[in-house]
Backbone as ProteinMPNN parsed JSONL, in Angstrom:
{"seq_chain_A": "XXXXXXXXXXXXXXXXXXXXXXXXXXXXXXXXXXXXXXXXXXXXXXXXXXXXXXXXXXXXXXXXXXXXXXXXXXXXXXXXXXXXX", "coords_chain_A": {"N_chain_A": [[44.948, 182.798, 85.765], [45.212, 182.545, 83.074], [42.96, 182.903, 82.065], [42.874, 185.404, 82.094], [45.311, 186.358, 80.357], [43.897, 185.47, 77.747], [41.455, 186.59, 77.662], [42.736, 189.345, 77.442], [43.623, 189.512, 75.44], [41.532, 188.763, 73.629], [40.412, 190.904, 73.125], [41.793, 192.661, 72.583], [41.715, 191.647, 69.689], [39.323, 192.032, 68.884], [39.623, 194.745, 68.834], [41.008, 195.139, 66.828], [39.5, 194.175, 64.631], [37.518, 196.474, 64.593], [39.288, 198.298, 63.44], [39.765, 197.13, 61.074], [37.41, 197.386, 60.153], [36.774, 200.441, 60.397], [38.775, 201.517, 59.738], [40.643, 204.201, 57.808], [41.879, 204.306, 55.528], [43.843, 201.868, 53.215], [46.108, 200.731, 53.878], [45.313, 201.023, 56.468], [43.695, 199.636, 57.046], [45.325, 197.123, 56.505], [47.169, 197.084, 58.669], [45.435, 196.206, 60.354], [44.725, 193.867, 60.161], [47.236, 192.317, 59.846], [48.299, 192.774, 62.683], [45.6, 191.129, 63.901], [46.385, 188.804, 63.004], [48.56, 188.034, 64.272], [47.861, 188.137, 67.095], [46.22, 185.929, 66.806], [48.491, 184.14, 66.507], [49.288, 184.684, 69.06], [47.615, 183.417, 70.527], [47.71, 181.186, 70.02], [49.979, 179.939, 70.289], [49.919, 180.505, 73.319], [47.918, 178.991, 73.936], [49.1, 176.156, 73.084], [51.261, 176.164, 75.477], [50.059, 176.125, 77.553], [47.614, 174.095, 77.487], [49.407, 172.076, 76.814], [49.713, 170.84, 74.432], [51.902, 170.024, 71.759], [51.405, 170.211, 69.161], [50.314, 172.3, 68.926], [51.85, 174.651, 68.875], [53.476, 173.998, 66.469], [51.674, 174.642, 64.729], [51.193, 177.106, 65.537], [53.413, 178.418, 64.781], [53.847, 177.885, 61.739], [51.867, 179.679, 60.846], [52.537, 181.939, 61.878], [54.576, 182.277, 59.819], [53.395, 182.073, 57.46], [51.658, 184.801, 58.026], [54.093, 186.652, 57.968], [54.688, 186.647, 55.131], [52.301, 187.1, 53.898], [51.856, 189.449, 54.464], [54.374, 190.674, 53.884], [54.013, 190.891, 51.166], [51.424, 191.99, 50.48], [51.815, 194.757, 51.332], [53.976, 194.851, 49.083], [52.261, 194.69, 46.978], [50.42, 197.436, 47.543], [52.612, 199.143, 47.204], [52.501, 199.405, 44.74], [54.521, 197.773, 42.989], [56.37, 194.564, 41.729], [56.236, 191.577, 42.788], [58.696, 190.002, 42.543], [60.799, 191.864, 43.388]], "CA_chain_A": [[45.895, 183.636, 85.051], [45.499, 181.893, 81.572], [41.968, 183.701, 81.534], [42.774, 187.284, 81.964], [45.63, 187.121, 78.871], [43.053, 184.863, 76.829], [40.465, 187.967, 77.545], [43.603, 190.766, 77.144], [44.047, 188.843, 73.347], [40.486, 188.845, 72.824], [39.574, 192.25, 73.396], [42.776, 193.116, 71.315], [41.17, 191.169, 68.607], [38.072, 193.036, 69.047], [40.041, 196.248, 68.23], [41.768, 194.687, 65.498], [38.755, 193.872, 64.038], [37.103, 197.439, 64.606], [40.077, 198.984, 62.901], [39.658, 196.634, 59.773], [35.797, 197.666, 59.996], [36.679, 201.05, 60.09], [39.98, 202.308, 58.969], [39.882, 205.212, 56.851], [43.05, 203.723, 54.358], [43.38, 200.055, 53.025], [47.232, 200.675, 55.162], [44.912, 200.67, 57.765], [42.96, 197.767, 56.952], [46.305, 195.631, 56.28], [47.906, 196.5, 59.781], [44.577, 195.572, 61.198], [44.532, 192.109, 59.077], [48.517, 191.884, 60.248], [47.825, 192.679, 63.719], [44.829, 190.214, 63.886], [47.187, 187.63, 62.529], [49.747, 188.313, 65.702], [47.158, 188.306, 68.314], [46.148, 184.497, 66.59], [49.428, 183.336, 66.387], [49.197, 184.605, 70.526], [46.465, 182.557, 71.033], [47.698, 179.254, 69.72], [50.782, 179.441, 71.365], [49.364, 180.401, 74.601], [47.095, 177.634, 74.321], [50.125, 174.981, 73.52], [51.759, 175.98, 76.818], [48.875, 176.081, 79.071], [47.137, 172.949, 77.752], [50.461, 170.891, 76.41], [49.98, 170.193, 72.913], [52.929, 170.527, 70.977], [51.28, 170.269, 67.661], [49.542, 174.01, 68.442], [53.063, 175.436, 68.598], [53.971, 174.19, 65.101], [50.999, 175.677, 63.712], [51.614, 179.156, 65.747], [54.825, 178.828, 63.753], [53.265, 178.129, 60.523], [50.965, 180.946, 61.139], [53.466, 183.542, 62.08], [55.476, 182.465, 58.809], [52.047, 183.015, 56.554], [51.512, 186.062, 58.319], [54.55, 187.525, 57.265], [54.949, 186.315, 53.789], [51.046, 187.992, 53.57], [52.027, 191.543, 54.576], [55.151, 191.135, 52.477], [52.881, 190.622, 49.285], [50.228, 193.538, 50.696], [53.018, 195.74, 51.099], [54.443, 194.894, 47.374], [51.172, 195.337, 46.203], [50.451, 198.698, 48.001], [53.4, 200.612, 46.476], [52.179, 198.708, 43.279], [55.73, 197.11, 43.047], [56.285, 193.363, 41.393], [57.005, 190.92, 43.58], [60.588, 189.732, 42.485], [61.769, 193.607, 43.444]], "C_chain_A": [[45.716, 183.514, 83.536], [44.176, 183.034, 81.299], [41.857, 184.932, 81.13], [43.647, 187.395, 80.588], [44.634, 186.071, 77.921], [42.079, 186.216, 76.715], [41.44, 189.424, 77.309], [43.852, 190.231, 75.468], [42.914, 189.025, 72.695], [40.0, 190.244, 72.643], [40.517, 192.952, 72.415], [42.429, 192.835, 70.14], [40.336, 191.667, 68.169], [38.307, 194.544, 68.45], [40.445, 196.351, 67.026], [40.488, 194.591, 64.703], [37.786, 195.24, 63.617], [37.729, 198.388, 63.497], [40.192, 198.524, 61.168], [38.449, 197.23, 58.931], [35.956, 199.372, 59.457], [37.761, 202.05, 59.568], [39.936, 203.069, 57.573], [40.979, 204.723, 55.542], [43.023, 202.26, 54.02], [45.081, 200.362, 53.641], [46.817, 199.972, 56.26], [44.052, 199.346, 58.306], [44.282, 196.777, 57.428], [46.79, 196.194, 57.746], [46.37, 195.604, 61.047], [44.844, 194.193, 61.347], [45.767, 191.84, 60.194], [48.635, 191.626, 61.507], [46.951, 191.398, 64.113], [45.714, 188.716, 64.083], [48.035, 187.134, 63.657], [49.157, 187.71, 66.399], [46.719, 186.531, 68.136], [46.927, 183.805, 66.619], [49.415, 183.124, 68.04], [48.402, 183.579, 71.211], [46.905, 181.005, 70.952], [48.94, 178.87, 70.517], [50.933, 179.464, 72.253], [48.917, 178.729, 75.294], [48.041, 176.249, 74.133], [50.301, 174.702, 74.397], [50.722, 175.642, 77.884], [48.157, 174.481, 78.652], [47.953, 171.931, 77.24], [50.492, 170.521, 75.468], [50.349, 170.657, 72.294], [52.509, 170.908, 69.679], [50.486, 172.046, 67.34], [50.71, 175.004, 68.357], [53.538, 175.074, 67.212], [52.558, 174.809, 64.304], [51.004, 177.187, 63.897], [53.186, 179.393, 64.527], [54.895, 178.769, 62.243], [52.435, 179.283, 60.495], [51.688, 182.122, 60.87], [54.316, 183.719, 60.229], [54.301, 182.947, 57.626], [51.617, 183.913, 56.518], [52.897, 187.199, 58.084], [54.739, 187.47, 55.801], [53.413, 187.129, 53.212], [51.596, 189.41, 53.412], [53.124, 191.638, 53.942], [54.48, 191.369, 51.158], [52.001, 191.98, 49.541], [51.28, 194.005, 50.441], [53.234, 195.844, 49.475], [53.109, 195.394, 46.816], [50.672, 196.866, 46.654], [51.364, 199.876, 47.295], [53.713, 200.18, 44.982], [54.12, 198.454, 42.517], [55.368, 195.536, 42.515], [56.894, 192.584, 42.604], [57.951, 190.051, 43.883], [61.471, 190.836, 42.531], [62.855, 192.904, 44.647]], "O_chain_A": [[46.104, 184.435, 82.818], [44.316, 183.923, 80.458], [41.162, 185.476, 80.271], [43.24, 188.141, 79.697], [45.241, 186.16, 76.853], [42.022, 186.812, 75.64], [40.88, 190.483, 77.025], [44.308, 190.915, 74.552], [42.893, 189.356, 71.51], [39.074, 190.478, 71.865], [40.095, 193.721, 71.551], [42.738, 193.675, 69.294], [40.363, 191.887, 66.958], [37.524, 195.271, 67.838], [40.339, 197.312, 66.264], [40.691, 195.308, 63.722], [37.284, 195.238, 62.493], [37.04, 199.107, 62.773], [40.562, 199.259, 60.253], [38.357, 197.484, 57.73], [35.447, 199.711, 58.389], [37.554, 203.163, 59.085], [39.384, 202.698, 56.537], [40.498, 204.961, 54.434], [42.198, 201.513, 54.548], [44.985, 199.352, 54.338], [47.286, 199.006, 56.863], [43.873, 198.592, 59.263], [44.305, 195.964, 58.352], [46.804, 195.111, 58.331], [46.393, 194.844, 62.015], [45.109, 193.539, 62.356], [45.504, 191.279, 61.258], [49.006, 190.497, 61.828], [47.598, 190.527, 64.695], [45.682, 187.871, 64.978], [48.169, 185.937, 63.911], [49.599, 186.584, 66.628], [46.837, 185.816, 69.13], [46.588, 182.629, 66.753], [49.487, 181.999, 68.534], [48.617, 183.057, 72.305], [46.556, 180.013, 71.593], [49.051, 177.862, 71.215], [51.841, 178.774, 72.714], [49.189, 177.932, 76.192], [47.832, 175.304, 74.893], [49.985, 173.592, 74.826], [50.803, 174.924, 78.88], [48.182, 173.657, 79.566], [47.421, 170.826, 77.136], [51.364, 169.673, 75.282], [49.821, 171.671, 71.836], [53.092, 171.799, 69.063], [50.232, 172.689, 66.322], [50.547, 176.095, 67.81], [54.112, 176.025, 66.681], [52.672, 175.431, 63.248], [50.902, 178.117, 63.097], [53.647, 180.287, 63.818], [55.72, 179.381, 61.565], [52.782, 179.886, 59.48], [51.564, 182.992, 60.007], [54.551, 184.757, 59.612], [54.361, 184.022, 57.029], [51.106, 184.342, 55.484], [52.709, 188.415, 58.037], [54.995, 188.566, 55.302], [53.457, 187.72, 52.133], [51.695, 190.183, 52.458], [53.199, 192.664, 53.266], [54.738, 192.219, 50.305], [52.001, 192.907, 48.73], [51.822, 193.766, 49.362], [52.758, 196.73, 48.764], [53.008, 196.48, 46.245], [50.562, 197.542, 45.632], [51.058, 201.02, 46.958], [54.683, 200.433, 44.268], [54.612, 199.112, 41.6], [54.233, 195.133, 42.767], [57.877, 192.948, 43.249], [58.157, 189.461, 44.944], [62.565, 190.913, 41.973], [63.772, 193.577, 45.119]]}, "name": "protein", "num_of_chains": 1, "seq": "XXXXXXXXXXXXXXXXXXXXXXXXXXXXXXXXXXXXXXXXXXXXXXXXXXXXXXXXXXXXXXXXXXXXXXXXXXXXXXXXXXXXX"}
């Protein structure tokens, strides 16, 4: 079971990565990037539960928090905004 969503994450990654490659906007870049970011946070905390080590769930949770504090900042920078708005 662990294999098929490890290969349904990777293949998502795969798209994510396509979409960075070829997205016709830098929008489309950053939900790639953002996306990407998701699908890694999926991965680590998959892999906590299934192989037991707690310490990969505090980094999915550091992760997830870097990954939004990123696409907040893209974002600000995108609608060329400062980022104490």
């Amino acid at each position: 079971m662990s294999s098929i969503i490890f290969s349904i994450l990777a293949i998502g990654g795969f798209l994510c990565l396509y979409r960075i490659y070829q997205g016709p906007s830098i929008s489309d870049r950053a939900v790639g990037v953002d996306i990407m970011g998701i699908l890694f946070v999926g991965i680590t905390a998959l892999s906590a539960l299934f192989y037991d080590l707690s310490y990969l769930m505090d980094l999915s949770i550091t992760l997830a928090m870097f990954s939004f504090i990123g696409t907040l900042a893209l974002a600000k920078y995108l609608e060329k905004r400062s980022l104490d708005d």
